[in-house]
Every structure is written in structure tokens, then in C-alpha cells.
C-alpha positions in Angstrom: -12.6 -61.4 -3.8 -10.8 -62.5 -0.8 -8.4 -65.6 -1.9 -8.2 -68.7 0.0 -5.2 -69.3 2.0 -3.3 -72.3 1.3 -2.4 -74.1 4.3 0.6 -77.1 4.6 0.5 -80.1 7.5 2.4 -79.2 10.3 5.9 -79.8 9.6 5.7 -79.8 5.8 6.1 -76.4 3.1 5.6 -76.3 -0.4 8.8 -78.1 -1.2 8.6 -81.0 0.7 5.0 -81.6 -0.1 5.4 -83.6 -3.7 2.0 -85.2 -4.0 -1.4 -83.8 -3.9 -5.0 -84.5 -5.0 -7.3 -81.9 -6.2 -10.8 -82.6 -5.9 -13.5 -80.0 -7.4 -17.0 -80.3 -7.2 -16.3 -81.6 -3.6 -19.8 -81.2 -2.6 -21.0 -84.2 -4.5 -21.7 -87.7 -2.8 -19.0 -89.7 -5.1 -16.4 -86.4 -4.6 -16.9 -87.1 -0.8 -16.2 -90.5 -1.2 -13.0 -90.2 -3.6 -11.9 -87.7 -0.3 -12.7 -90.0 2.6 -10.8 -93.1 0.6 -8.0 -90.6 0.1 -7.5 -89.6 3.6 -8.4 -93.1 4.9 -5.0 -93.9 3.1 -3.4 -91.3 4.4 -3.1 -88.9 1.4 -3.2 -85.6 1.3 -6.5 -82.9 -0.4 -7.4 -79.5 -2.0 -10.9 -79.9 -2.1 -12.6 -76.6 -3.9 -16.7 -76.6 -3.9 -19.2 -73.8 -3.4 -20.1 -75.1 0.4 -18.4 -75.5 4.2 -16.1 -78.3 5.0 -18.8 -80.7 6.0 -18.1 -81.5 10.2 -17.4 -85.0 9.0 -14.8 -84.6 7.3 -12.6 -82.8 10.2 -11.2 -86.1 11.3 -8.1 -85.2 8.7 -5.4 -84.1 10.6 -4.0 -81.1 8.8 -4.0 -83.2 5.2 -7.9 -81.9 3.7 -7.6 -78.0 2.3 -10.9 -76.9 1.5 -11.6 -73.8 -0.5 -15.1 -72.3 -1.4 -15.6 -71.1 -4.8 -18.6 -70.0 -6.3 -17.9 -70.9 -9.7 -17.1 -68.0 -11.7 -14.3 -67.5 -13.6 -13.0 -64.8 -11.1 -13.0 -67.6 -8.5 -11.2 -70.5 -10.8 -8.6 -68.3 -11.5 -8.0 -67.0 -8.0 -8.1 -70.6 -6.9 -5.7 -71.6 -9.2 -3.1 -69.0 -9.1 -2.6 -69.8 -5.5 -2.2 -72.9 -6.2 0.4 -72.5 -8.8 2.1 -70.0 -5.8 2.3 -73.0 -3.4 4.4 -74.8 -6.3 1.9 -78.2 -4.8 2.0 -81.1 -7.6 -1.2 -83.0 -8.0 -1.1 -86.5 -9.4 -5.0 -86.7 -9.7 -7.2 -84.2 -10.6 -11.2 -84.7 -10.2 -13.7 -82.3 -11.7 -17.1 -83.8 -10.2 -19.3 -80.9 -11.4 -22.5 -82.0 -13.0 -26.4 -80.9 -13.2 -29.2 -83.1 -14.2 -32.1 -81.4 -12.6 -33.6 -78.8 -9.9 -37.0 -77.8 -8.6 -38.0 -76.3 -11.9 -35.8 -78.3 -14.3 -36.1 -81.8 -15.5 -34.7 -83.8 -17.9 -36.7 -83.5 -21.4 -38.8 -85.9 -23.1 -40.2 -84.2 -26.3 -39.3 -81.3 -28.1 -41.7 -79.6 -26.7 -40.0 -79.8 -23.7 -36.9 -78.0 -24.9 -36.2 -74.5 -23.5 -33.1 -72.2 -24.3 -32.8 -70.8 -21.1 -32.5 -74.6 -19.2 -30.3 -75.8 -22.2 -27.4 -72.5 -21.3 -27.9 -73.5 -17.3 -27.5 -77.3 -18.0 -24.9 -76.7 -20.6 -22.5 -74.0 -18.8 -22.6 -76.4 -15.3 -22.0 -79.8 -17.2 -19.6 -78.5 -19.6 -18.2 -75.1 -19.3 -17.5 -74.7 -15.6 -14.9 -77.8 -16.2 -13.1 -76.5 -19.5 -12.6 -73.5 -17.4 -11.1 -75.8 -15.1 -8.8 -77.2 -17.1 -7.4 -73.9 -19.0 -6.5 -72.1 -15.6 -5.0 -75.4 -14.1 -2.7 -75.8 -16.9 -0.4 -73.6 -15.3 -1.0 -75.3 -12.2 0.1 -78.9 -13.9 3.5 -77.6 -15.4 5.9 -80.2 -13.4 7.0 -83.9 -14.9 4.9 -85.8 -12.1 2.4 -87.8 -14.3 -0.9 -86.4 -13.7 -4.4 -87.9 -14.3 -7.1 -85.4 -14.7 -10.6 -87.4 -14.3 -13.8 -85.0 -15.5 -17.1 -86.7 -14.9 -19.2 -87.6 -17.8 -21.6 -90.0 -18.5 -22.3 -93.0 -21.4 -25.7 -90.6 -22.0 -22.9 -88.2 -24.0 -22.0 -90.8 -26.6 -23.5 -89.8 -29.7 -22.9 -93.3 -31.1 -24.6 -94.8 -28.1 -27.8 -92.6 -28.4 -30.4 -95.0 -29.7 -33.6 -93.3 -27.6 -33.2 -89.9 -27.7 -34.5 -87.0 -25.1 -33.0 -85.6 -22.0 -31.8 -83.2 -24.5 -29.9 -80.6 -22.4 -28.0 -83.3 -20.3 -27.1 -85.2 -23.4 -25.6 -82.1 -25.4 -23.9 -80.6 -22.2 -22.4 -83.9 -21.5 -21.4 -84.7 -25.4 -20.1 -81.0 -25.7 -17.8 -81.7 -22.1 -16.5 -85.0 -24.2 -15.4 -82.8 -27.3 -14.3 -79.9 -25.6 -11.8 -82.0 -23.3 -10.6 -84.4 -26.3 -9.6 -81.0 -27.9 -8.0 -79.8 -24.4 -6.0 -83.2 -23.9 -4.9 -82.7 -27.3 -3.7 -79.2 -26.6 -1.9 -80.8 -22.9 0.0 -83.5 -24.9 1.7 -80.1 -26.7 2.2 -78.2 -23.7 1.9 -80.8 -20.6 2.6 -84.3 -22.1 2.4 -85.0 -18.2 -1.0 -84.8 -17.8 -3.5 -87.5 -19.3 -7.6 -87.5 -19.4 -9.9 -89.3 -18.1 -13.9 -88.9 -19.1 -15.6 -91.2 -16.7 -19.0 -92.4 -16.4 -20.0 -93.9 -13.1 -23.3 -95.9 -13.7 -26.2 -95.2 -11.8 -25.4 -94.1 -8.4 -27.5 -93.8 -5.0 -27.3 -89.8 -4.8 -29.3 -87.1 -5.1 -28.7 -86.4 -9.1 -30.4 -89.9 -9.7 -32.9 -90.4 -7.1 -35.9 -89.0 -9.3 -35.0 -91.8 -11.7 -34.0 -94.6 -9.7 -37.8 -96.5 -9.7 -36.7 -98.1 -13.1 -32.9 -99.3 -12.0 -32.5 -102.9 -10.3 -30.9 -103.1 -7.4 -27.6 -104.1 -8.6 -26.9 -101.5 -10.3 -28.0 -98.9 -8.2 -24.6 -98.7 -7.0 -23.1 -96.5 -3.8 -20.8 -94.0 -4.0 -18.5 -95.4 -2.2 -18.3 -98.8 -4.5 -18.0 -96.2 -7.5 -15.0 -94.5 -6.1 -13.4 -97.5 -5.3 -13.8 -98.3 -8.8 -12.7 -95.0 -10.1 -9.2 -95.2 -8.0 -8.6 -98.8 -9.2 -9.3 -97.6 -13.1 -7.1 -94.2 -12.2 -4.3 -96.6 -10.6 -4.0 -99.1 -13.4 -4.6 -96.5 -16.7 -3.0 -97.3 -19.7 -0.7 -94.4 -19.7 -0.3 -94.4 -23.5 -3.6 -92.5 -24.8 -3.9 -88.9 -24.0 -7.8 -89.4 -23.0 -10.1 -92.0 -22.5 -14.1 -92.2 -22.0 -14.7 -95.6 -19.9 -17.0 -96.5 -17.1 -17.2 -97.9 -13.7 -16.5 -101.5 -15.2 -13.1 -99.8 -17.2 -14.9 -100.3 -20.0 -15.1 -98.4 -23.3 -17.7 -96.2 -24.3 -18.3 -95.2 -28.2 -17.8 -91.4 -28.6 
């Protein structure tokens, strides 16, 4: 696999670049967003996501990386030994992966509906693919900057929350991404106390994942995605620093695991 070059500003190297984003999953309508208020405030992006930089997004001067990756753990780890090379430091990480249906996949209802084959794709996308994130970007996260690593959830992964049942597959994949990153910010406080969790879930928002199922949401709180990443940054900026992981959503609110 060819590996991506990583590419300073003009004028800058890897030394005197201290502060970075990292945005995976960049594809997505609320990654976009979380990207364009970045670079409106003149920060500076690693964007990683299986397409082209979208022609909109050229406007950034030298300060957007993007990387294609298909996914694969081949491709994570390529990705993120480079970026360990370029010694960059990231003070936000954003895994914006996620799966909720496709032309022959849709959430379940019944039982019936359940099939082992759409449970594995469901399951590897919404919560695999991000803990093999996180274990080849440890390395990647080794200096003292304080670093908060955001993975996109959503409140339909809290078991104590689950009072209707079905949508099975997205419920499990998003209840197994909660466990399995509790248990990796638990490993991070050992080995990179700098680095903190957060599992966010961003209500129901105007993009292609929810438009099957927006006929049932009011209008306000249908939101866009650019009112949810505004809301994610402000959360991000103003974290309690103390707990190793929290599960909140767009209000900063608390969710029951």
C-alpha cells in the first residue's frame, strides 16, 4: 500500500507545528462541519476518510491534510505510523465512523428481522473500526499536550436507557463501542494519562444516516450539522478534565451507560 505523504504549511516542519486536529471518518456531514469550523478559526487538519478531498474544502491554505484510507487495519496502521514519524501532536481527536443503514440493510424491528451477517457489518463499522483507531494512535498520542479523543456514539447504546427495544445491530454495535472504549480509556490513563474520552451522541441530525427516519422528529430537533458541531467544540472546550471518559450529548448532558 502506497502511504500518504504528510505534508507541513509553508514555512512550518514537524517541530514547529505543536497543535493539530485529527478528524476520521471525514466524509460524514458533522466531520465536515467540525473541519470547516476548524479552519474558519484558523486551525490546522489531518483529515483521514475513504473519499477525495471534497473541492469545497480547498479554500484551506496549506492547513487541511487529507488522507484516504479504506479502513483496514493495513491502512490504520500505515496512517498512523506516519503520523507518529511527523512527531505532529493532536489536541482533538474525532472518530466519526458510524453505520445505520444501506440499500439492503435497515434497522430491525422484530427478531425476525435479525441476520448474522448484517449484525458483523453493523457491528465491525460502528465499533471495531474505531477501537482499531484508538490502539494504533496510542503511539501517535505519546506527548504531555492534553488530548481529547471524541468517538461518536449515540444515547440508542445505553443499556439503562433501552426501554423499546429493536434496531438491534445498531444498538449492540453502539453499546459494544461504549464498553470497548471505557476499557481503552482505562488502559490510556496507565500509559497516556494525557489523553481523555469522549463518547458523544449528537441528537438527531439533518444527514444522510437519519433521513429514512426523520418523518417522526419535530423540527426542533432535527438539528444541522453545523449547530451540532458547534455544540461538540463548546462541550470539547469546557470538559471537565478530571474523568478519563464521559458519554454526554449535544446538550452536555449525561447519558446512563
Amino acid at each position: 500500500m502506497k502511504m500518504p505523504v504528510i505534508r507541513f504549511p509553508p514555512g512550518q516542519n514537524a517541530v514547529e507545528k505543536l497543535m493539530q486536529h485529527l478528524v476520521i471518518g471525514a466524509g460524514s456531514a458533522i466531520a465536515a462541519a467540525i473541519i470547516d469550523q476548524y479552519l474558519s478559526a484558523g486551525d490546522s487538519i489531518v483529515a483521514v476518510s475513504r473519499s477525495v478531498q471534497p473541492d469545497a474544502m480547498a479554500r484551506a491554505d496549506g492547513r487541511l491534510e487529507w488522507l484516504q484510507s479504506d479502513y483496514s487495519e493495513e491502512s490504520i496502521q500505515g496512517i498512523c505510523n506516519r503520523l507518529r514519524e511527523s512527531a505532529m501532536v493532536f489536541d482533538r481527536v474525532f472518530i466519526c465512523n458510524g453505520i445505520l443503514h444501506h440499500a439492503h440493510l435497515v434497522p430491525e424491528k422484530r427478531l425476525e428481522e435479525v441476520a448474522a451477517e448484517l449484525l458483523t457489518e453493523v457491528m465491525h463499522i460502528n465499533a471495531f473500526q474505531p477501537t482499531i483507531w484508538v490502539k494504533h494512535l496510542k503511539p501517535v498520542l505519546r506527548s504531555q499536550q492534553h488530548c481529547i479523543l471524541t468517538a461518536f456514539s449515540a444515547r440508542i447504546g445505553s443499556i439503562g436507557d433501552n426501554g423499546r427495544g429493536g434496531w438491534y445491530a445498531y444498538r449492540a454495535s453502539k453499546a459494544a463501542l461504549n464498553m470497548l472504549m471505557k476499557s481503552a480509556a482505562i488502559e490510556y490513563q496507565r500509559e497516556r494519562r494525557n489523553v481523555q474520552f469522549l463518547l458523544f451522541h449528537p441528537g438527531t441530525t439533518d444527514t444522510p444516516l437519519s433521513k429514512p427516519f426523520q418523518r417522526s422528529v419535530s423540527p426542533d430537533k432535527l438539528f444541522t450539522a453545523a449547530y451540532v458541531a458547534s455544540q461538540l467544540l463548546s462541550i470539547i472546550d469546557g470538559l471537565d478534565p478530571e474523568p478519563s471518559i464521559q458519554y454526554l450529548d449535544w446538550k452536555n448532558t449525561a447519558i446512563e451507560w
